[in-house]
C-alpha positions in Angstrom: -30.2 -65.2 122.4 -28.0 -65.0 119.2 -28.9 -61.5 119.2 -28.0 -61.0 122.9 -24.4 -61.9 122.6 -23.8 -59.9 119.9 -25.3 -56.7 121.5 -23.3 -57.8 124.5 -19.9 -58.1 122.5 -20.4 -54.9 120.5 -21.0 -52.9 123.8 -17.8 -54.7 125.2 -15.3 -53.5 122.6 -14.7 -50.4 123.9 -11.1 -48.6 122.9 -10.7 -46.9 126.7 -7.5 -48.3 128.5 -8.1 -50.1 131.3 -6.9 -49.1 134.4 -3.5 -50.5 135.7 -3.4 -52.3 139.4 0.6 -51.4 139.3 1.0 -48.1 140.3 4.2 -47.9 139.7 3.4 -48.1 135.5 3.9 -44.6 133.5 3.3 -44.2 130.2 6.3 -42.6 128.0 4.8 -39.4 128.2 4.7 -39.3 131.6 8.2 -40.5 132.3 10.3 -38.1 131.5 13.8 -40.0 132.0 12.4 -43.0 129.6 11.3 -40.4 127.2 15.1 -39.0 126.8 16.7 -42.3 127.1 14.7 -43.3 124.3 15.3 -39.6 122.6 18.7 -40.6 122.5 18.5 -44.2 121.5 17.2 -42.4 118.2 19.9 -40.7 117.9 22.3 -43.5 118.2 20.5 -45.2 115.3 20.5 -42.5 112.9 24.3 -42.3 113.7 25.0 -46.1 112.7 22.6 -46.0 109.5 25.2 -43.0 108.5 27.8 -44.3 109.8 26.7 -47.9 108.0 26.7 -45.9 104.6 30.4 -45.1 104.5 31.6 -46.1 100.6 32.0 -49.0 100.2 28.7 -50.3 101.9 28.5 -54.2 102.6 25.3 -54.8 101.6 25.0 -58.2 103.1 25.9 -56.6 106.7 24.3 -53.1 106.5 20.8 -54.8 105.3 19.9 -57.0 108.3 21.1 -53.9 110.7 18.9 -51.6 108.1 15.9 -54.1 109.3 17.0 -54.2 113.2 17.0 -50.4 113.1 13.5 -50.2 111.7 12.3 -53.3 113.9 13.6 -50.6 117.0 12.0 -47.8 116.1 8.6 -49.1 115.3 8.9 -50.0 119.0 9.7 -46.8 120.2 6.7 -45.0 118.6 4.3 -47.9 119.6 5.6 -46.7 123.6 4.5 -43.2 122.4 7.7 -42.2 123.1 8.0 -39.8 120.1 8.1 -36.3 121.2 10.7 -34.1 119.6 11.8 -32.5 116.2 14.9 -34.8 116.3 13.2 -37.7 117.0 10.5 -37.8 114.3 13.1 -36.4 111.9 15.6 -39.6 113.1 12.9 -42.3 112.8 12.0 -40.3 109.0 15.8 -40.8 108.3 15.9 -44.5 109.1 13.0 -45.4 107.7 14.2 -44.0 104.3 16.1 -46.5 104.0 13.7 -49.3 103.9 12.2 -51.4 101.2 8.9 -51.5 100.4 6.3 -48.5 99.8 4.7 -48.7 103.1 8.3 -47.5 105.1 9.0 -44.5 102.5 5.5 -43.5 103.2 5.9 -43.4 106.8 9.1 -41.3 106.2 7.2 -38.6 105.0 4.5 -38.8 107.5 7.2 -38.1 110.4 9.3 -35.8 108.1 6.1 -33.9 107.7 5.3 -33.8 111.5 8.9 -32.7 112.7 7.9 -29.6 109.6 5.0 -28.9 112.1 7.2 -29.1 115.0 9.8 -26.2 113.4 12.2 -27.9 111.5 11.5 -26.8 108.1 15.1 -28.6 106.8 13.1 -31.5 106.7 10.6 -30.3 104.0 13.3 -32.2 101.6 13.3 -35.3 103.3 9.4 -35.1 103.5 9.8 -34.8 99.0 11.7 -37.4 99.2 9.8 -40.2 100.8 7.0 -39.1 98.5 8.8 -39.9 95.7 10.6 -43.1 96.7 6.9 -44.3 97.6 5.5 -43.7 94.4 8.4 -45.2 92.3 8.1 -48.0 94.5 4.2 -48.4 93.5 5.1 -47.9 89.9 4.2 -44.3 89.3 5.8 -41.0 89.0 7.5 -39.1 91.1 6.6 -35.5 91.9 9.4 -34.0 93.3 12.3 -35.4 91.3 14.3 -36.8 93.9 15.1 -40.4 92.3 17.1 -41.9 90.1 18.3 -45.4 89.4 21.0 -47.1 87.5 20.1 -50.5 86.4 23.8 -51.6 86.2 27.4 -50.8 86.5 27.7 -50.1 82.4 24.7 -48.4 81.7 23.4 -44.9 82.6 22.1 -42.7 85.5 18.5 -41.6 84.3 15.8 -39.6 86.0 12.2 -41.1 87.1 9.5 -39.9 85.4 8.1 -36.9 86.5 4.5 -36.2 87.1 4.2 -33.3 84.5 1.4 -31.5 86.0 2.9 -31.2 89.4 3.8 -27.2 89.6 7.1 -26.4 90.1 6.6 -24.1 92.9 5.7 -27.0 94.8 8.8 -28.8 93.9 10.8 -26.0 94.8 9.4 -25.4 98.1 9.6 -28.6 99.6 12.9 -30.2 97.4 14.2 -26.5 97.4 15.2 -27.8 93.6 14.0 -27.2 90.1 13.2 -30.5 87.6 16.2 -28.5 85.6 18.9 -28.3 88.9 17.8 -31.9 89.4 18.8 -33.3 85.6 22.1 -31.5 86.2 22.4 -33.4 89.0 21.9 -36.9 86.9 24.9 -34.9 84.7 27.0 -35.6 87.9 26.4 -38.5 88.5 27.0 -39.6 84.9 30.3 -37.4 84.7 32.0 -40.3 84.2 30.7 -41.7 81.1 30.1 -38.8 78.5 28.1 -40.7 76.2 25.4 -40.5 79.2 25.3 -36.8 79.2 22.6 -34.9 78.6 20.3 -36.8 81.6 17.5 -38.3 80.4 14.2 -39.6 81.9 13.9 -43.7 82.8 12.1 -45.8 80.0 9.9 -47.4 83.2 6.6 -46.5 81.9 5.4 -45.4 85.3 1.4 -44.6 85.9 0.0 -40.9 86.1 0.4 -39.6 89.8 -2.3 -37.0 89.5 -4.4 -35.2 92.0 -5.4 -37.3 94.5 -3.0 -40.1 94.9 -2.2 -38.5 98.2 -4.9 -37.0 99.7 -4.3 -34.0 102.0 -1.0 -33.2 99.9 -1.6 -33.8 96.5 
C-alpha cells in the first residue's frame, strides 16, 4: 500500500498547467495591452532608480525604494511579462543596484538576454553584474568594473583582477582595457594626490578561474 501512494503521488506531480474555468484569464503574453502597460511600468522604475541617484543620495530613503523596485519587478517577470530589449535591459538596470550576489547575477542574466535581443550597449552592463557578483562572493573580478573606497580619508583602489582573464574579453564586453580602467581610479582619486597612481585593493579575493561561470567563463 506504502508503495501505492507513492507511485500515485509521483504520477500526480505533473508541471502541465491546468486548465482555467474563467475564460476571461490571459496570460501576459497573450494580452497585449497588459504586456505594454507593464512595458512601461519598467520604464517608470528605471526612471526613479536614476532619478533616486541624483548627488547627494539619502541613503535611508533611496534604500527601502531600491527594495520596492526590485520587490516589483520580480513580479513582473513571474507574469511573463518580459518581452522586449528595454524591458530586460530596465529590470538588469534595477537590479544592479541590489545587495547581495544573487541580484547582480540576475543583472547579468537579463543584460545578457536584451544582448540576444539586439542591444549590444548592454554588453557593459552584462560585465558589470559579473563583476559586482563575484566581489560580492569574495573573488576577483574579471572585467574590472569595481572599485570601493573604504572611507571618506582613504583611497579609491581597484578590485583584484582575475589575471588570466584575456583582455580581449574585457574589451569586448566592458569596451575598456585593465589600463583605461586604473586611469579611471586616477579620477576618481584626483582629489587626493598622494592616491595617485591607482592601485589594486588589499582584499585578498579567491582565484575566479575557468569555470566559476559556466557557459561564460
Amino acid at each position: 500500500m506504502k508503495s501505492l501512494l507513492l507511485s500515485l503521488l509521483f504520477l500526480t506531480g505533473c508541471t502541465s498547467v491546468p486548465a482555467r474555468n474563467d475564460s476571461t484569464f490571459k496570460q501576459c503574453p497573450d494580452d497585449p495591452e497588459r504586456q505594454a502597460l507593464r512595458s512601461q511600468e519598467l520604464r517608470t522604475l528605471v526612471k526613479e532608480d536614476q532619478d533616486d541617484r541624483t548627488d547627494p543620495i539619502d541613503w535611508i530613503r533611496v534604500l527601502p525604494r531600491d527594495e520596492a523596485r526590485r520587490k516589483r519587478i520580480g513580479e513582473i517577470f513571474g507574469e511573463g511579462c518580459f518581452k522586449t530589449v528595454e524591458d530586460y535591459a530596465a529590470a538588469a538596470l534595477v537590479y544592479q543596484h541590489g545587495n547581495i550576489p544573487d541580484h547582480f547575477f540576475q543583472t547579468y542574466l537579463w543584460a545578457k538576454k536584451a544582448v540576444e535581443l539586439g542591444d549590444s550597449s548592454q554588453k557593459r552592463l552584462m560585465a558589470m553584474g559579473i563583476d559586482r557578483y563575484l566581489v560580492n562572493i569574495g573573488h576577483k573580478q574579471l572585467f574590472a568594473t569595481q572599485a570601493s573606497k573604504p572611507s571618506t580619508s582613504d583611497c579609491w583602489c581597484l578590485e583584484e583582477v582575475e589575471k588570466g582573464f584575456p583582455e580581449k574579453r574585457r574589451l569586448e564586453l566592458a569596451q575598456k582595457s585593465l589600463a583605461e580602467m586604473l586611469q579611471w581610479v586616477d579620477l576618481l582619486n584626483k582629489d587626493q594626490a598622494s592616491c595617485n597612481p591607482a592601485k589594486f585593493c588589499a582584499k585578498q579575493f579567491k582565484d575566479s578561474p575557468r569555470g566559476i561561470l559556466p557557459g561564460f567563463w
